[in-house]
N, C-alpha and C positions, 0 to 999 in steps of 0.2 A: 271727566270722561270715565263713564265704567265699562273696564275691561273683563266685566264676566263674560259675554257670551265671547271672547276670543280665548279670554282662560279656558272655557270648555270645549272648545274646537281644537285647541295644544292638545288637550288632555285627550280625547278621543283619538286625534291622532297618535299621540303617546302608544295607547291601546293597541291600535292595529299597526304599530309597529312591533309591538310586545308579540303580538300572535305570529307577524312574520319572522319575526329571529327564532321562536321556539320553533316553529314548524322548521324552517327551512335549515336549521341548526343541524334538528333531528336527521331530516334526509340526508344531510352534506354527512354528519359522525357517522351516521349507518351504511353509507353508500364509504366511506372511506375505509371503515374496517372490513363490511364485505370486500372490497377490494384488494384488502391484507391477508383474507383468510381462504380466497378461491373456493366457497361453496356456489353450487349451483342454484342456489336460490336464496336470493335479498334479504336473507331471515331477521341481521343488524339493521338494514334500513326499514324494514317495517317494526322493528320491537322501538327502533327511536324515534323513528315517527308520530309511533303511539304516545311513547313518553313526551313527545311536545306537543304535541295536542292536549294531553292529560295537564304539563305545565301550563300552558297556553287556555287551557279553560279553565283552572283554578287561579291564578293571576289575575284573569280578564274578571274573574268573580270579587274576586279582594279588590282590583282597583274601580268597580263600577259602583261596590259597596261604599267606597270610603268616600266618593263622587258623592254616592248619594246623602252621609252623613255629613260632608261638608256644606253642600248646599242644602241642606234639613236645618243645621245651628247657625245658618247666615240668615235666617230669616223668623 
C-alpha cells in the first residue's frame, strides 16, 4: 500500500496549520500588549501581524521547497 499521496495531504495540512499559528500568534501578542500599553491605536497588533505573515511566508517557502526536493530524489 503506498501512502504517498496521504503523506502529502499531512504535509499540506501541516502548512496551513503553520500559517495559522503565525498569523493568529501575531494578532493574539499584539492585541495583548496593546492592551498593556493603552494606546489609541493597534500599532503592536499590526507590527506582529506583520511579523507572522513575514514568518508564515518564509516557512511556507522552506517547507514547500523541501516537498519539492523530497519528491524530486524519490524518483
Amino acid at each position: 500500500m503506498d501512502l504517498s499521496p496521504l503523506n502529502s495531504v499531512f504535509r499540506f495540512l501541516g502548512i496551513g496549520w503553520y500559517v495559522v499559528i503565525c498569523l493568529m500568534g501575531g494578532v493574539f501578542l499584539g492585541n495583548l500588549i496593546d492592551g498593556k500599553v493603552n494606546y489609541n491605536f493597534p500599532i503592536f497588533t499590526i507590527l506582529f501581524t506583520i511579523l507572522g505573515a513575514v514568518l508564515a511566508f518564509l516557512g511556507v517557502g522552506l517547507m514547500i521547497r523541501s516537498f519539492i526536493e523530497k519528491n524530486s530524489r524519490g524518483r
